[in-house]
C-alpha positions as CSV (number, residue, x, y, z in Angstrom):
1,X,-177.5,23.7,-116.0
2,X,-176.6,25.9,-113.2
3,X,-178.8,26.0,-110.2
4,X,-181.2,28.9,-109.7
5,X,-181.2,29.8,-105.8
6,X,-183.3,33.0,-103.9
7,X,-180.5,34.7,-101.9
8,X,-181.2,34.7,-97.9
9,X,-180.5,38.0,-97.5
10,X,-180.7,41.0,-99.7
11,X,-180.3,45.0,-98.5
12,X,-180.3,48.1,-100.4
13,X,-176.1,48.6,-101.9
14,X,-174.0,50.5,-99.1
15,X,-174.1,54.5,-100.0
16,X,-171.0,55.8,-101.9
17,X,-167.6,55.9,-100.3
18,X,-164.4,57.0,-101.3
19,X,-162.2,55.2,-99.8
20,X,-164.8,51.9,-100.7
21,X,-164.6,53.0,-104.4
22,X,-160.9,53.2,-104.3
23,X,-160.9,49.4,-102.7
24,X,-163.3,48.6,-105.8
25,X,-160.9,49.6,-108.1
26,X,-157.9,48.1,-106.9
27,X,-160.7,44.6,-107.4
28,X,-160.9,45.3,-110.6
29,X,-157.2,44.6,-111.2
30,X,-156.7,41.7,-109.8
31,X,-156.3,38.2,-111.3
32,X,-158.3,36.7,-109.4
33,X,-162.0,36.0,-107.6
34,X,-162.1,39.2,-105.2
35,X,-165.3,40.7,-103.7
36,X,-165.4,43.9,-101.4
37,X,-167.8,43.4,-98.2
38,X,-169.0,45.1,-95.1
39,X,-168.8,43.7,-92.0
40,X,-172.1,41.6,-91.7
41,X,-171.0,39.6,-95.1
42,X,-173.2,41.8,-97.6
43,X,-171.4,42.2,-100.9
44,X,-170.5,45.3,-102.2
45,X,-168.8,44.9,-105.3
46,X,-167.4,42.2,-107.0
47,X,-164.5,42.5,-109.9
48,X,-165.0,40.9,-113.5
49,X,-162.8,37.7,-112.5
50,X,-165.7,36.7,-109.7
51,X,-168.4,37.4,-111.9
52,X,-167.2,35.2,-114.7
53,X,-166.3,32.7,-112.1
54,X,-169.6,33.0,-109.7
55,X,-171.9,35.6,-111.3
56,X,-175.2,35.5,-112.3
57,X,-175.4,31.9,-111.8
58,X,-174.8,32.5,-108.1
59,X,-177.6,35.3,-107.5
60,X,-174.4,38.0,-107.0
61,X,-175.3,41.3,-106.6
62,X,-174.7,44.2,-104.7
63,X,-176.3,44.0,-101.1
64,X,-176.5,40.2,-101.0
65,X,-175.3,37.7,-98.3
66,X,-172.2,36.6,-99.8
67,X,-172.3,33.5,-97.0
68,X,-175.0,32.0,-99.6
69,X,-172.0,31.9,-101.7
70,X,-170.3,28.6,-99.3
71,X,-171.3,25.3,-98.1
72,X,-170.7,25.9,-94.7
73,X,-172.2,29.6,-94.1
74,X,-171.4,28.9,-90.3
75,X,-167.6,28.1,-91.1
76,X,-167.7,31.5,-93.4
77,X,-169.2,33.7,-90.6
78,X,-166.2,32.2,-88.2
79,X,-163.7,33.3,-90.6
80,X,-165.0,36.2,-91.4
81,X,-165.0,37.4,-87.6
82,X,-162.1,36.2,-87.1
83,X,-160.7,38.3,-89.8
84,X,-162.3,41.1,-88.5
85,X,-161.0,41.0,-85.2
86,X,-157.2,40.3,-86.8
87,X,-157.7,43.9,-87.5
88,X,-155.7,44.3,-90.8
89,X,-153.8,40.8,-90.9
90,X,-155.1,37.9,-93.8
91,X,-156.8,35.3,-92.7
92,X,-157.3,32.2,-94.5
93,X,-159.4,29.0,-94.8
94,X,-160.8,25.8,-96.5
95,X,-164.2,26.1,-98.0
96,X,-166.5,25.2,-100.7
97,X,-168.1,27.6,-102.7
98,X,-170.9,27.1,-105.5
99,X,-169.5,28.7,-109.1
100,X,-172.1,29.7,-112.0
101,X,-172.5,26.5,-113.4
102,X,-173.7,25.5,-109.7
103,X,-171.0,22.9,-109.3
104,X,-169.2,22.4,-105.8
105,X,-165.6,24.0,-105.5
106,X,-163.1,23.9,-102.9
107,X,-161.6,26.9,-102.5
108,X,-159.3,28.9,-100.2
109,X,-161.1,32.4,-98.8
110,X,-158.7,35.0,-97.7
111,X,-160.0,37.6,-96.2
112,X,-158.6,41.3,-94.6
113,X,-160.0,44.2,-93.7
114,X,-159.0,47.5,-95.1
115,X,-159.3,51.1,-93.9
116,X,-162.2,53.1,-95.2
117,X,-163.6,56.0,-93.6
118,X,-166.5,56.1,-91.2
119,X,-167.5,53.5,-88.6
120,X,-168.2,50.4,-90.3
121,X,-165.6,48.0,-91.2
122,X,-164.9,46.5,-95.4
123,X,-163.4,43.6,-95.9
124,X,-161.7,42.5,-99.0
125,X,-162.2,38.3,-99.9
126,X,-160.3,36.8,-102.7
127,X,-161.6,33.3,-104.0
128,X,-158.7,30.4,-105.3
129,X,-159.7,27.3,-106.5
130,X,-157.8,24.6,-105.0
131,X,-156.0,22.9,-108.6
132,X,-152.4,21.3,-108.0
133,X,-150.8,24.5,-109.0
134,X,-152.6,26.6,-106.2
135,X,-152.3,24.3,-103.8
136,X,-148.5,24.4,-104.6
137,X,-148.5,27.9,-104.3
138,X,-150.5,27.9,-101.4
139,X,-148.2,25.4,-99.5
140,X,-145.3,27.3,-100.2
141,X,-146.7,30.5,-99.1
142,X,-148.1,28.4,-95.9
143,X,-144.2,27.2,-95.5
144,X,-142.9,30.9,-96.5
145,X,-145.4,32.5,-93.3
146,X,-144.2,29.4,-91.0
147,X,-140.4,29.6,-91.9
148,X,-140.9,33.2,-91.4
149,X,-142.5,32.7,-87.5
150,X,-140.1,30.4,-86.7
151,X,-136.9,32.4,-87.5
152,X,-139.1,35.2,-85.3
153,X,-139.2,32.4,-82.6
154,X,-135.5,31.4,-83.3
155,X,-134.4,34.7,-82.6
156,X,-136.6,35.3,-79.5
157,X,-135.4,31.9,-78.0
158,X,-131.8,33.4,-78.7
159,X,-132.3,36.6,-77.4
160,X,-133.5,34.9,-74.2
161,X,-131.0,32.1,-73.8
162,X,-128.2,34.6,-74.2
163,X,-129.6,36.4,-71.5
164,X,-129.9,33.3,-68.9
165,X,-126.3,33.0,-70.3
166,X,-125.0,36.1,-68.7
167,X,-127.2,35.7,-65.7
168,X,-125.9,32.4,-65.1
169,X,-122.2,33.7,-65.4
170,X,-123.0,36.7,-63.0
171,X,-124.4,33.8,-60.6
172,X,-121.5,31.9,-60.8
173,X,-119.0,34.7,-60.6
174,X,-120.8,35.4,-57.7
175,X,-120.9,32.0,-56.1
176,X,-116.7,31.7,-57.3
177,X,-116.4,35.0,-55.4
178,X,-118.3,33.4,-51.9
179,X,-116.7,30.4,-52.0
180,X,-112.9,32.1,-52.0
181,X,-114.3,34.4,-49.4
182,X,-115.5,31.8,-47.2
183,X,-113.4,30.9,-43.9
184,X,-113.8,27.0,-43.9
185,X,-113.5,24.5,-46.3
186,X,-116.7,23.8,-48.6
187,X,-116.8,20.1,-50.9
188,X,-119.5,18.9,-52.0
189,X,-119.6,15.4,-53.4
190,X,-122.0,13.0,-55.3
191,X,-124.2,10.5,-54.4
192,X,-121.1,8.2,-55.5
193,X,-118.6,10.3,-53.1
194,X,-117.1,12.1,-56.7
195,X,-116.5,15.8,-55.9
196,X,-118.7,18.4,-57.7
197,X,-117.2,22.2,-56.1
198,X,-114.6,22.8,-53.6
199,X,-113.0,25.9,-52.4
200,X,-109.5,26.3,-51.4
201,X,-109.5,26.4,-47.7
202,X,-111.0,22.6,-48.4
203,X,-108.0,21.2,-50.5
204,X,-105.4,23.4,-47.1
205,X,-107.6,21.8,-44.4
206,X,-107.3,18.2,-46.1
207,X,-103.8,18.7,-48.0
208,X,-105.1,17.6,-50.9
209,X,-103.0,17.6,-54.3
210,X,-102.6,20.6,-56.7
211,X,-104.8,20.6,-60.0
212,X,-108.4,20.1,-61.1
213,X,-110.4,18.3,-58.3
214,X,-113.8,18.1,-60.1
215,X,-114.9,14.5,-60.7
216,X,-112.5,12.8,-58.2
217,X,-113.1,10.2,-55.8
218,X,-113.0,11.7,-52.2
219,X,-111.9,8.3,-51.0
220,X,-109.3,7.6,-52.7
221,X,-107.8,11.7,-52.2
222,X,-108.6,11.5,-48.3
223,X,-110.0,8.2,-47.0
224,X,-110.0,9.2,-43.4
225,X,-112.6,11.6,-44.2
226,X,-114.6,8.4,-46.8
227,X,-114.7,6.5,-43.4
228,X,-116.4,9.5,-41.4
229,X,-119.0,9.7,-44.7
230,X,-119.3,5.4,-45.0
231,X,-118.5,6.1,-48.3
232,X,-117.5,3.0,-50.2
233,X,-115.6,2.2,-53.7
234,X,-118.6,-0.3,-54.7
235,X,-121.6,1.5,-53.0
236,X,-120.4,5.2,-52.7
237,X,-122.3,7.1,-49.8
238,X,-125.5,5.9,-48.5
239,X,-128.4,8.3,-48.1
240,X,-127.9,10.6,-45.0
241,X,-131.2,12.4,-43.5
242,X,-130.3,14.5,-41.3
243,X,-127.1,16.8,-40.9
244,X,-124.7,15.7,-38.3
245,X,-120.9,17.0,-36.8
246,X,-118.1,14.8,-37.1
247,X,-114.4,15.1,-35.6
248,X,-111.8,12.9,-37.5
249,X,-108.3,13.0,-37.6
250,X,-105.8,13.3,-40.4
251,X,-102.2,13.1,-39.6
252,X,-101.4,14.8,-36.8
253,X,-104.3,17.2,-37.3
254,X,-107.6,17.6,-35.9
255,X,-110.2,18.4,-37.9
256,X,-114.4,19.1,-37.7
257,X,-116.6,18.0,-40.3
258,X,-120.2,19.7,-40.8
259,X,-122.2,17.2,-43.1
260,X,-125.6,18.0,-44.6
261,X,-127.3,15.9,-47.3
262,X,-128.8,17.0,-51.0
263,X,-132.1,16.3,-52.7
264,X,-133.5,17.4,-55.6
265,X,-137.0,18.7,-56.1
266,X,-138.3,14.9,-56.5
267,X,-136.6,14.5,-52.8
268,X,-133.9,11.9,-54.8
269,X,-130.5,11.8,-52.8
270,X,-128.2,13.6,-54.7
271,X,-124.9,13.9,-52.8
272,X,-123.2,15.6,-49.6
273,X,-122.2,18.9,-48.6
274,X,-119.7,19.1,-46.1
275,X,-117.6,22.5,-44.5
276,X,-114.5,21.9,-43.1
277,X,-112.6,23.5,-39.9
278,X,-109.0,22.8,-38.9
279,X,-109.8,21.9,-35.0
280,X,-106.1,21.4,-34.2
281,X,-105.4,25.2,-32.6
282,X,-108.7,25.1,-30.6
283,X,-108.7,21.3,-29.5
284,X,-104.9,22.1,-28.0
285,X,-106.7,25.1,-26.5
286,X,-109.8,23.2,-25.3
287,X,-107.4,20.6,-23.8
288,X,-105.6,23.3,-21.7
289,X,-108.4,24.8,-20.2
290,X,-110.0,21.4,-19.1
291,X,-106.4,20.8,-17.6
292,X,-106.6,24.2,-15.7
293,X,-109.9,23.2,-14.7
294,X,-108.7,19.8,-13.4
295,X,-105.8,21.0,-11.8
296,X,-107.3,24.5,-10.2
297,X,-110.5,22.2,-9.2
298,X,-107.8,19.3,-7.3
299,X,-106.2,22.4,-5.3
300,X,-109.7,23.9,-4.3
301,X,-111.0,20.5,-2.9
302,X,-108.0,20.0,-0.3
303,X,-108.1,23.2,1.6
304,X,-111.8,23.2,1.1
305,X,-112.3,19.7,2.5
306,X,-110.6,21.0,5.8
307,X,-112.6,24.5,6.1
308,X,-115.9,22.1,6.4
309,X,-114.1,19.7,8.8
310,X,-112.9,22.3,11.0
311,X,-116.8,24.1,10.7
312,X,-118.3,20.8,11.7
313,X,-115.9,20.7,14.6
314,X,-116.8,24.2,16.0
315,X,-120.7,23.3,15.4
316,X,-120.7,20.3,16.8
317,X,-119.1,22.1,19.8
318,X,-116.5,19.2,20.4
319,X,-114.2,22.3,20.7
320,X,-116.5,24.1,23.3
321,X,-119.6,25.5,23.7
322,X,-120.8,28.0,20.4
323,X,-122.9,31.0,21.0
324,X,-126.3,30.5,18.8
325,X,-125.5,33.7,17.2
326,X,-121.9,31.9,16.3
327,X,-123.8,28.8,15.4
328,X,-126.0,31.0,12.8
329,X,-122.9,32.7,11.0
330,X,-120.9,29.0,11.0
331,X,-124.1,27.4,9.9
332,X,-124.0,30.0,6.6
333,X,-120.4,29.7,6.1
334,X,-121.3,25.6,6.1
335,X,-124.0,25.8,3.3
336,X,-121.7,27.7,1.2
337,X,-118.6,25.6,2.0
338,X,-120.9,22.5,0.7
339,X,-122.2,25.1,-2.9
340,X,-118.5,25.5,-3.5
341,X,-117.4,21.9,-3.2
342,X,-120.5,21.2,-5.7
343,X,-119.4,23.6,-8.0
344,X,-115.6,21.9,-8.0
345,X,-117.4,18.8,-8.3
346,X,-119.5,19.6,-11.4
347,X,-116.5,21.5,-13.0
348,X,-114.3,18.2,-12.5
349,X,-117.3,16.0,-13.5
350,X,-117.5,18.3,-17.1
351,X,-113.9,18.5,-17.1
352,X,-112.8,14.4,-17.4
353,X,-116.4,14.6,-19.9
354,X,-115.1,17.2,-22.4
355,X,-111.7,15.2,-22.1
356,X,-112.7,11.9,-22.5
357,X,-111.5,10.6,-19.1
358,X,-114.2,10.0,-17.6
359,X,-114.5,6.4,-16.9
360,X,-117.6,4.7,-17.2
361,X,-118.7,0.5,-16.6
362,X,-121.1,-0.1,-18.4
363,X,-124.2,-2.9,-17.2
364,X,-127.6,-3.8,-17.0
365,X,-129.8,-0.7,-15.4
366,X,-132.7,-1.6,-13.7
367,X,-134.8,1.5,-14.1
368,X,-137.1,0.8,-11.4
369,X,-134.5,0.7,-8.7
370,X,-132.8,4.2,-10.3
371,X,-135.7,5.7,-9.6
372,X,-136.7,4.5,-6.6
373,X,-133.4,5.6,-5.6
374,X,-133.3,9.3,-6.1
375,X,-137.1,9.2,-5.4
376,X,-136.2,8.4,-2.1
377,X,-133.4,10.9,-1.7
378,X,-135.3,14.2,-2.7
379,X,-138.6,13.2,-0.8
380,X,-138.1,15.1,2.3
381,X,-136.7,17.9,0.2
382,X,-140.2,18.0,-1.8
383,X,-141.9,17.0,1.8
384,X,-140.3,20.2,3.4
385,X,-142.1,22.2,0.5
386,X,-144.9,20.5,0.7
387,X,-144.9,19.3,-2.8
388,X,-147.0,16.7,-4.3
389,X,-143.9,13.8,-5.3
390,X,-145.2,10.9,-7.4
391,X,-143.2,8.7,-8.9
392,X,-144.4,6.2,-11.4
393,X,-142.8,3.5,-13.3
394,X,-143.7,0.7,-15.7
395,X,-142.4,-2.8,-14.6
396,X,-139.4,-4.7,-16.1
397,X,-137.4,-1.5,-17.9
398,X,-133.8,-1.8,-18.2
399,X,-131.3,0.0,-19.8
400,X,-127.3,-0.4,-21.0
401,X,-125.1,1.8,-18.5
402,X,-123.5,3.1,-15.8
403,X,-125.6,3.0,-13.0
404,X,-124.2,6.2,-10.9
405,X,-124.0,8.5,-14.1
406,X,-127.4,7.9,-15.0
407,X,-128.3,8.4,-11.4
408,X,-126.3,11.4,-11.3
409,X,-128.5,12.8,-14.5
410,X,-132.0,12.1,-13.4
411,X,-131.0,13.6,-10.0
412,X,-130.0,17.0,-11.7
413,X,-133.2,16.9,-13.4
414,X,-135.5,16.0,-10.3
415,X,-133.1,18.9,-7.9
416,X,-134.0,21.2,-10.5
417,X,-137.5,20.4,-10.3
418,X,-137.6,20.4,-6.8
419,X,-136.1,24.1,-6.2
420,X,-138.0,25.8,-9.2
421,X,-141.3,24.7,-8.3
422,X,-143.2,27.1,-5.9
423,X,-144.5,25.3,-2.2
424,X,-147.8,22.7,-2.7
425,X,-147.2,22.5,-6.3
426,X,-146.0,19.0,-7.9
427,X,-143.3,17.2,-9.2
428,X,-143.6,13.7,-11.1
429,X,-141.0,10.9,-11.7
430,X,-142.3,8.9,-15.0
431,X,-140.7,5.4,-16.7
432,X,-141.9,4.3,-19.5
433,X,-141.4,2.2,-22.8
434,X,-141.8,4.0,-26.1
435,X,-141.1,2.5,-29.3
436,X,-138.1,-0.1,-28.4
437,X,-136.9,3.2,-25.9
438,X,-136.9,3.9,-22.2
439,X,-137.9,7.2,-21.7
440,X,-137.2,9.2,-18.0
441,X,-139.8,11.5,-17.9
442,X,-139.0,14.7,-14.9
443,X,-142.2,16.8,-15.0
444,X,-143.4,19.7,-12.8
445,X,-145.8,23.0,-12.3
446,X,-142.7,25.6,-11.6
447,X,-142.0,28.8,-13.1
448,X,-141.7,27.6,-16.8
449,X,-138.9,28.4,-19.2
450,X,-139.3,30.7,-22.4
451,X,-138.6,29.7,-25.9
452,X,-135.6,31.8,-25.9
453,X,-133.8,30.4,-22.8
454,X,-134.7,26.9,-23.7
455,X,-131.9,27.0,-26.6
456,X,-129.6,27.9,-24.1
457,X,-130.5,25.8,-21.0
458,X,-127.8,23.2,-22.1
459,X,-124.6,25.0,-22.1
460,X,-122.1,25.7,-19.3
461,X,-122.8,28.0,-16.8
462,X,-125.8,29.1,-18.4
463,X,-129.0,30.3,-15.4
464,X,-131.8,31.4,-16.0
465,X,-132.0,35.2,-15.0
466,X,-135.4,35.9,-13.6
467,X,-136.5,37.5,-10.1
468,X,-138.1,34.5,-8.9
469,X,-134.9,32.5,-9.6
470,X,-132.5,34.7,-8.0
471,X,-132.3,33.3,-4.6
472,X,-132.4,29.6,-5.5
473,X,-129.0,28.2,-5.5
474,X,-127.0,26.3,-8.1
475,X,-124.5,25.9,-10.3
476,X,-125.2,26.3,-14.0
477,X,-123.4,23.1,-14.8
478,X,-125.9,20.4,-14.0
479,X,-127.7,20.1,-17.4
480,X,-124.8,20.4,-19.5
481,X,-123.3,17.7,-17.5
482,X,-126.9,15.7,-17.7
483,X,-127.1,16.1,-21.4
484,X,-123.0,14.9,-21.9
485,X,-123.7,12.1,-20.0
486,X,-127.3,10.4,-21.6
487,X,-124.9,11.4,-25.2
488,X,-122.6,9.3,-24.1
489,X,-124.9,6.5,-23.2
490,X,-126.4,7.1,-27.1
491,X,-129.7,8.4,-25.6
492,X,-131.2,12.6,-26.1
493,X,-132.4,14.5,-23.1
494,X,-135.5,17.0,-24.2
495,X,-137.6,19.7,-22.8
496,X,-141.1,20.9,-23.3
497,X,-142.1,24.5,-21.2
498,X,-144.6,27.3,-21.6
499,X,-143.6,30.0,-19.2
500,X,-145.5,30.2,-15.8
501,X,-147.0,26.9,-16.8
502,X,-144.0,24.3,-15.6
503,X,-141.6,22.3,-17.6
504,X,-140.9,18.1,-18.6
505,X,-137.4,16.9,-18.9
506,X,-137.3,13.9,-21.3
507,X,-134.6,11.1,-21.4
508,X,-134.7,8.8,-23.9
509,X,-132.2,6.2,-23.9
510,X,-131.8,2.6,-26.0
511,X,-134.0,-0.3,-24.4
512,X,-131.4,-3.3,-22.8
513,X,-131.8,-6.0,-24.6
514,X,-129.2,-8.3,-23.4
């Protein structure tokens, strides 16, 4: 018996349309369920094969709800939407549909809309029952659609990669092209010391054999250069931090080593990257200008030694009485007698540093009495200025060193602190232990030093030029010569400044520990 039902919705038929009566023709042909429908699901004609399959059984007429047609009117109403927003493209789905004998029947619903004049949209739905030979057909069509969007995604994917292809060869054209220009050596190695990309100034600077580099142990084609790395054959290169210089020597050459360590984007250690400079030229060069320095320094010190013996003679008067206006001009000619033999004295002291010949005897340090020390020396030169002096140190420091070097470097640093600080202002002499470290702490409340001249305040010769600064006396030598010697002791010297606002000089140096 088929089941009578009262249709949820019923409205007057649509008026005539043209273009609708055209679609309603087309229906009539087909093979198969089709119904024509507006866009809020009313029916508007339905072709012989729907009737016979879902007519009068199913209360089909012109201006019912075709949802009362389905199971699920919800899941109807989504694919009809979605349909009508596909704007012209099919859209298919599983339902079950009630036929004229009022039996259940899954079914597939296609649906599309097609143009028609005026605002409103039709739709077109075609009805086939799922039996093995649809679903067959179905599938295949299903595989037909998917074959056919991924060959569309195939070719997209191709069209892309080929285009990272010839980016990636215009990169590395472009990388080829730096690394011939480049002036130095560049290698870069593994994380096992294998190389990855050299340039050619890298195999001249290390002479190493003709042919394909790539993949090659760096020890075994230089191992003067492993032994600056600590690579090893078992453990290859261990994980480096920070980048560092290096001077090694291979044969009779010199050579400069700029190392700098790789990590990926998961900060992993991945390997090295090293330039490399042929030092031999400039070190010959460097070598003959400390030599001229030496040697020019030793002649200046013997006639200079007598000028300020004979000027101490004629001040003393032990050659007869001096006028006090004489006494004034001698007096001047003194002080810059004793600047000049400082200056010899700091170019000789930099001069056996650059050159490794300065000697130094190493020993147990007792900070307390270094400090004391050259406390004591500059406190009538802070007294005269009226300067508040304090020095304070923790008990039982000690450092590994040479006791005069390190005197001589925390007395640069307290001098300058002395001179560049302005009358009744204060300098302080700190000591103190910091994380198995001694740090020699030389603060005061002088002029201050900018960012920009704090990257320079370490290399030769280098003064501050400033209007306050002009009169005050020195060198240009004394840091430099500070900083060489707390390197050589393994130790850093620091500073911390804000302009107008003072400045803190910082040594830290390794703890003694017997």
């Amino acid at each position: 018996m088929m089941n009578e039902r009262k249709p949820e919705r019923i409205r007057q038929p649509a008026p005539p349309n043209q273009s609708a009566d055209l679609a309603a023709s087309i229906l009539d042909l087909l093979q198969e369920p089709a119904f024509l429908l507006d866009e809020s699901s009313y029916l508007i004609h339905t072709n012989p094969v729907a009737e016979e399959y879902y007519g009068a059984g199913s209360g089909l007429s012109p201006g019912q709800d075709i949802a009362g047609l389905f199971q699920d009117k919800e899941m109807f109403q989504s694919l009809l939407n979605r349909a009508i927003e596909a704007g012209g493209a099919a859209i298919t789905g599983e339902l079950i549909a009630v036929d004229r004998s009022g039996d259940h029947v899954p079914v597939w619903a296609t649906l599309k809309t097609i143009p028609v004049r005026g605002r409103k949209k039709r739709l077109v739905m075609s009805l086939t029952p799922k039996t093995r030979e649809t679903r067959l057909l179905h599938n295949a069509r299903e595989m037909g659609a998917r074959v056919e969007n991924l060959y569309t995604a195939l070719s997209d994917v191709r069209a892309e990669l080929l285009e990272r292809t010839m980016q990636l060869a215009e990169q590395k054209n472009k990388m080829v092209a730096i690394l011939r220009g480049m002036g130095d050596g560049l290698l870069v190695c593994d994380g096992s010391g294998s190389i990855i990309q050299y340039n050619e100034i890298a195999r001249e600077v290390l002479r190493l054999p003709d042919g394909d580099l790539e993949n090659q142990s760096i020890g075994r084609l230089c191992p003067e250069l492993s032994r600056v790395l600590g690579i090893t054959p078992q453990t290859g290169n261990e994980p480096i931090r920070l980048a560092r210089e290096e001077n090694f020597i291979v044969g009779n050459r010199e050579l400069r080593v700029s190392i700098a360590p790789l990590y990926d984007n998961r900060e992993r250690y991945v390997g090295l990257v090293m330039i490399l400079q042929d030092r031999t030229k400039q070190a010959e060069i460097d070598r003959m200008k400390s030599d001229l320095i030496s040697i020019v320094s030793h002649e200046l010190r013997s006639p200079l030694t007598s000028i300020k013996g004979y000027i101490d003679l004629l001040i003393s008067g032990d050659l007869g009485a001096v006028a006090e206006e004489h006494r004034k001009y001698l007096e001047i000619v003194l002080n810059n007698a004793n600047r000049l033999a400082t200056l010899i004295d700091d170019m000789l002291d930099l001069s056996r540093i650059e050159s490794g010949k300065l000697t130094m005897i190493f020993g147990k340090v007792d900070i307390k009495y270094l400090c004391d020390l050259v406390y004591l020396t500059f406190k009538p030169q802070a007294a005269q200025k009226n300067l508040d002096f304090q020095l304070d140190v923790a008990e039982g420091l000690s450092v590994s060193g040479d006791v005069d070097r390190l005197q001589q470097a925390l007395m640069n640093l307290v001098s300058n602190a002395v001179k560049y600080t302005s009358e009744e202002g204060a300098v302080r002499i700190r000591a103190y232990r910091d994380n198995g470290n001694i740090c020699l702490e030389v603060s005061d409340t002088g002029f201050g030093i900018s960012p920009e001249n704090q990257r320079k305040l370490f290399q030769k010769f280098f003064r501050v030029k400033d209007k306050r600064t002009r009169n005050i006396g020195g060198t240009g030598l004394g840091l430099c010569i500070t900083k060489s010697i707390v390197e050589a002791h393994e130790g850093e010297v620091t500073v911390e400044s804000q302009e107008g606002a003072g400045a803190t000089f910082r040594i830290r140096l390794p703890e003694y520990h017997g």
